[in-house]
N, C-alpha and C positions, 0 to 999 in steps of 0.2 A: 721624078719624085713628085707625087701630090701635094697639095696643101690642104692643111685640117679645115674643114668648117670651122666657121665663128661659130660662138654659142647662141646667137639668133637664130642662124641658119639652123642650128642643131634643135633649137626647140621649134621651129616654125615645123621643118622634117620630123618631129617626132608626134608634134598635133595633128599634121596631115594625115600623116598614117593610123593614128589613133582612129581620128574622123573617118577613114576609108574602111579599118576594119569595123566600125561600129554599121557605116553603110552595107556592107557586106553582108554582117551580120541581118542584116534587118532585108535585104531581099531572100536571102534563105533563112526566113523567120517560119515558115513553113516547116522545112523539112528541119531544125533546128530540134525537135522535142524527139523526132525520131533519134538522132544523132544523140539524143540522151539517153535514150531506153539500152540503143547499141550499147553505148559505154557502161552503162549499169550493169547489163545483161554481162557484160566482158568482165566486171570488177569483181559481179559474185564468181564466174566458175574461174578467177585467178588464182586463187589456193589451188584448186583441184590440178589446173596446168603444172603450177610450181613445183607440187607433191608428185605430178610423173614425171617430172623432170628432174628433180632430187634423188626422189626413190630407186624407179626403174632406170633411171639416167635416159629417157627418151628424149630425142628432137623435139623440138619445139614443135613444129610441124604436126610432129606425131601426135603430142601430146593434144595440142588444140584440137586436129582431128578426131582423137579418141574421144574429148571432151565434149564436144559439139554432137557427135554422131550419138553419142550415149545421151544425150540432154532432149535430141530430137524422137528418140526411142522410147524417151518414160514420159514425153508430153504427151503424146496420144494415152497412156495408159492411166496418166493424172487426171486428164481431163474425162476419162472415160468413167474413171472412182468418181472423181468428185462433182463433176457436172448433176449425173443424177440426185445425188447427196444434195446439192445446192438446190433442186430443183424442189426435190421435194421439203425442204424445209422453208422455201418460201410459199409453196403450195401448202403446205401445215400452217403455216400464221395467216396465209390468205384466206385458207376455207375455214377457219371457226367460227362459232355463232356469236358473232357482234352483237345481235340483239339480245342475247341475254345478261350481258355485262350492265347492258343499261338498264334492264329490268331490275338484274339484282342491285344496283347501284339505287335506282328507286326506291326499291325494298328497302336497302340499309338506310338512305335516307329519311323516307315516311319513320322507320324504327326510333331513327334515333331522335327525331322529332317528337312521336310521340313519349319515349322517353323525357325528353327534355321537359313537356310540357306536364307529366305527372311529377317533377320534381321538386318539394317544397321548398320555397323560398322565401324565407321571413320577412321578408319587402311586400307590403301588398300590391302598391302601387306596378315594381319591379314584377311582380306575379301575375296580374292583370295586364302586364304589355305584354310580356311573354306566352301565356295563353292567347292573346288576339292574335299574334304576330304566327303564330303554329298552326292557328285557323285556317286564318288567310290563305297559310302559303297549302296546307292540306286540301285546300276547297280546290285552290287551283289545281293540286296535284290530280285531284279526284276528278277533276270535268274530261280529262285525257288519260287516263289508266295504266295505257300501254303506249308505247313508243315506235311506230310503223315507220319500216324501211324504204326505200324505192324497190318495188321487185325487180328482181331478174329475169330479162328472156326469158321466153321459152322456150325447148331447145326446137318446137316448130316455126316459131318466128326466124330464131337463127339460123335453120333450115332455106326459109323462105328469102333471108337476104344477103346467103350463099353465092345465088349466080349472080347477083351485084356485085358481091364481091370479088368473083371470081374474073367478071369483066373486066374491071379497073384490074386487078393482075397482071392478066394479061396485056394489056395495054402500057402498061411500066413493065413490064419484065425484061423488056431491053436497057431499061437505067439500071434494073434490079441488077442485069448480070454483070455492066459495067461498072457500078458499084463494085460488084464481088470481084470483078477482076483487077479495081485498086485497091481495096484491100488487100486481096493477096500479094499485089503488083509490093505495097508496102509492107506488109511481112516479109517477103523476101527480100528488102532494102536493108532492114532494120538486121538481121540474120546475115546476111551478109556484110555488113557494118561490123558487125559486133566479132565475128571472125578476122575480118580485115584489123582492129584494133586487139585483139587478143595478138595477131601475130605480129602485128607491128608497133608493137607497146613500147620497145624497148627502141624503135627508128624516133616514135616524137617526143620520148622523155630524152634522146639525148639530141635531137635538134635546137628542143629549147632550151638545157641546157649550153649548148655553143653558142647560143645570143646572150646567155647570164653573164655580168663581166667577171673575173678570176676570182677579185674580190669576196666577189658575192655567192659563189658558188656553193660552200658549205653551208652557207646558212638558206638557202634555198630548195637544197636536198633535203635538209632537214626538215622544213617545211613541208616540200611533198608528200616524206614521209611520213610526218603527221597526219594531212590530210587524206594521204591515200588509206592511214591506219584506220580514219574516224569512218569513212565512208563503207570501208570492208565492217568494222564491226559493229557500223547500223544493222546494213544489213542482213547479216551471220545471227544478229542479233533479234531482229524483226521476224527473220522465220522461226526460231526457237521459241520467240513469246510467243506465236499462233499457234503454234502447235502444244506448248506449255497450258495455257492458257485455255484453249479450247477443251484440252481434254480434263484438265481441272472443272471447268464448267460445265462440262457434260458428267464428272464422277458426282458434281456436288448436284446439277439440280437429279443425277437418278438416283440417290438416297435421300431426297424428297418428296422424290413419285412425283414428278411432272412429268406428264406426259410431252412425248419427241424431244429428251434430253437430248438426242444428238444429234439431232438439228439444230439445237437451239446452240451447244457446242460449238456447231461450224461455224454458224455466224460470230460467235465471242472469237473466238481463230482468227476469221477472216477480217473482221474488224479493228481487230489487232493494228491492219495497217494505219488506221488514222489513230496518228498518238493523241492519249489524255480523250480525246470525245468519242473515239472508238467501243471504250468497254460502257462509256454511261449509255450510246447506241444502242449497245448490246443489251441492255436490262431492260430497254421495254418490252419489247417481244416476249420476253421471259415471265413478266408480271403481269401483261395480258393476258400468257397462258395459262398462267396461274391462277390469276381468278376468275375465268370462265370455266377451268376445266377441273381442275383442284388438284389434289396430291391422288394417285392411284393406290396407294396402301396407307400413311399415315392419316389416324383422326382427329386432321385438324382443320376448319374451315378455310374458305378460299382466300376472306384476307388474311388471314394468320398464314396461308402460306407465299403469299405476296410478299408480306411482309420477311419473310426466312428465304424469302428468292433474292429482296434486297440488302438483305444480311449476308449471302453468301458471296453475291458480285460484289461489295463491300468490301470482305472477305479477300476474295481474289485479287481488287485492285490493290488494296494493302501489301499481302504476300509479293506483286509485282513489282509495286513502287520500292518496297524495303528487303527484299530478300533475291527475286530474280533478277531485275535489271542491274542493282549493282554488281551481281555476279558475270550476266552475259553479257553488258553493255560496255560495264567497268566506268573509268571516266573519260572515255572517249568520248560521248555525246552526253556529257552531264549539264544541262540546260533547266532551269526553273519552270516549272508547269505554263505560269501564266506566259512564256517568254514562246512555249511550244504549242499554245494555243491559238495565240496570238499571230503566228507563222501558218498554225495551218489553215485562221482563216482567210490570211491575206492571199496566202497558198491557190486556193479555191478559188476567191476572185481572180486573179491572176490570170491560172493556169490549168484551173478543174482540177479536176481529180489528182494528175501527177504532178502539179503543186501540192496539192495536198499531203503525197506521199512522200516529195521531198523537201518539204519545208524544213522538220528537225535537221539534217545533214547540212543543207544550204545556209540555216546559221550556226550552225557547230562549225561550217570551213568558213563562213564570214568572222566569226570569234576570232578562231586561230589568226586570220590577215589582220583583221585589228590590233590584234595583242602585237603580231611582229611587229605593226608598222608603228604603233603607240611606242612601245621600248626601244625602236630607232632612231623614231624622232627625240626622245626624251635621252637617246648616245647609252643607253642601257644594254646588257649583253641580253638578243632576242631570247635565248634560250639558255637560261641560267642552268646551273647544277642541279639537279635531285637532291634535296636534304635530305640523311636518313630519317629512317621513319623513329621518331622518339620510343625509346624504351618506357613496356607498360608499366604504371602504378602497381608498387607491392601491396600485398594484401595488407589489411590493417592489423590483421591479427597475427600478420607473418613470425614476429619475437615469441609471442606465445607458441606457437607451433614448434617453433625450434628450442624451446624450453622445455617443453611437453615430451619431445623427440628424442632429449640430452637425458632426463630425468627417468626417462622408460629402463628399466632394474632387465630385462629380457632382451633389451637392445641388446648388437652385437657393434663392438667398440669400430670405429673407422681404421684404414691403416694411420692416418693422420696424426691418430687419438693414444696410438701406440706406439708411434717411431719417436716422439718423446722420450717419453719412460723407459725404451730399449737406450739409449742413447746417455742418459743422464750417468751410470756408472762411467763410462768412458770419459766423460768432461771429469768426476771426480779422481780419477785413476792419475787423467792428465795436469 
């Protein structure tokens, strides 16, 4: 028969380990963000597994296989759509003519200037600074007219400094390939990860589960399955607003005649993934091309249609915040702007990019731990009942309507209205 640890020994034993796997952690601090992509990548196609496994009653096996080999078949075919699409719409906001945004920005400037300075203003004094002050800034304007860029190569200069560049190529193309070969080395990590946890999902949710003590079990499940609820319907979530989203912004800026509405589309889409600063991203591009290039059918000048590009992502974000996300989202990731802003800049410093992308989720499952661990501490039940949902407000005018209703001479009487009046000789008989 053993003897139990003291509680010294059990907490000195429980910090060690703690420390060892925070160590751990921190020498596979590298391969660490892969081993996130895996899991992620595994979380969204888990419905799809589930659904062949319910539906068709497939093996597990089967079902991941199906799911995987079908996911690796439509990547080439996504990338093949959308690659060019992407391509060329950063190509379309690259090649417009920047210098004439500033000309005309000149233009409306000098306008409004001189405007200003034909405006009578009963002040003399007030009128005499104001014309000098319009001078001034005009004199200046006028000694420089125009706005000159750096030019571009020629395409003979870039010709000419071709086989330079072609030397240094060659000369890295031995890093270049090994490069490519960790690349791939780590694509295929990540792909294989993400398989290996799809099929064995169900071996580490019930390992850790056997280290929960009895206790604690149900309220732990419960947990997971909150979190596991919030992280699926980020996600499930995030691609619906891209594609919501995108194509909303491509209908609305091409019934305003901007030209490469759907380009400008993909980018609102793909933007999508950084919550809250993604869609205001998305309006520059839009308003640039707006007022260099103007509307293709409507007559309306270039700011006025700047101004109705701003009106419409406006528009969009509105319809998002109050009509889409609480449908797609629900309140699974229901987080305050500034709380989701705030996340995904720290995100970015962090972590780059996929901080950025998982900041919302990472405090939606940092909420939930709090919330449990606050109403445990404070001996609260973690996970209260659902109150129903309160019955709506009667209309105000609800007694008039049913006055209105009773008073109608061509109504047709209720049974209700009738089984009275049938009834009443019987009570006199008796």
């Amino acid at each position: 028969m053993t003897s139990d640890w003291s509680k010294p020994t059990r907490y000195i034993v429980g910090v060690g380990l703690a420390l060892l796997g925070i160590f751990i952690l921190y020498l596979a601090r590298s391969v660490v963000p892969l081993l996130i992509i895996a899991a992620l990548i595994a979380v969204l196609l888990r419905p799809l597994i589930l659904w062949l496994q319910r539906g068709p009653h497939l093996s597990r096996g089967l079902a991941v296989a199906l799911v995987y080999l079908a996911g690796l078949m439509l990547i080439p075919l996504l990338l093949a759509l959308l690659i060019p699409a992407i391509v060329n719409a950063v190509t379309f906001v690259a090649t417009l003519n920047y210098p004439s945004i500033l000309d005309s920005v000149l233009q409306w400037f000098r306008a409004t200037l001189i405007a200003l300075k034909e405006m009578p203003i009963p002040v003399v004094r007030l009128n005499q600074f104001v014309d000098q002050t319009v001078d001034t800034i005009l004199a200046g304007m006028n000694q420089e007219s125009a706005v000159t860029l750096p030019a571009l190569p020629s395409v003979t200069t870039i010709l000419q400094s071709l086989g330079t560049a072609l030397t240094t190529t060659f000369r890295t193309a031995a890093g270049v390939v090994g490069s490519l070969f960790s690349q791939i080395t780590l694509l295929l990590f990540i792909v294989l990860s993400s398989i290996y946890i799809s099929l064995s999902a169900h071996t580490y949710h019930d390992g850790f589960m056997r280290a929960v003590p009895q206790r604690f079990k149900t309220e732990i499940t419960i947990l997971i399955a909150r979190i596991e609820r919030l992280w699926g319907a980020f996600f499930r979530g995030q691609l619906t607003l891209m594609l919501v989203i995108g194509v909303f912004s491509w209908l609305g800026l091409t019934i305003l005649g901007v030209p490469g509405a759907i380009y400008l589309g993909i980018v609102a889409g793909l933007l999508e993934l950084i919550p809250n600063l993604g869609p205001i991203i998305a309006t520059i591009p839009a308003v640039i091309v707006a007022l260099l290039e103007g509307s293709v059918y409507l007559p309306v000048g270039h700011w006025m249609l700047a101004l109705l590009v701003v009106l419409l992502y406006v528009l969009v974000q509105q319809l998002e915040n109050n009509l889409i996300v609480p449908r797609v989202l629900g309140e699974a990731v229901e987080l305050p702007p500034l709380v989701v802003m705030t996340g995904v800049l720290v995100g970015v410093t962090v972590a780059g990019l996929l901080g950025a992308l998982l900041a919302t989720p990472v405090i939606a499952t940092g909420r939930e731990l709090v919330r449990y661990a606050y109403r445990k501490i404070l001996g609260e039940e973690p996970f209260p009942p659902v109150e129903p949902a309160p019955k709506p407000p009667s209309h105000p005018f609800e007694g008039l309507r049913r006055w209105v209703k009773k008073a109608n001479p061509f109504r047709k009487p209720s049974p209700r209205e009738i089984l009275p009046e049938a009834e009443a000789p019987l009570e006199q008989h008796n």
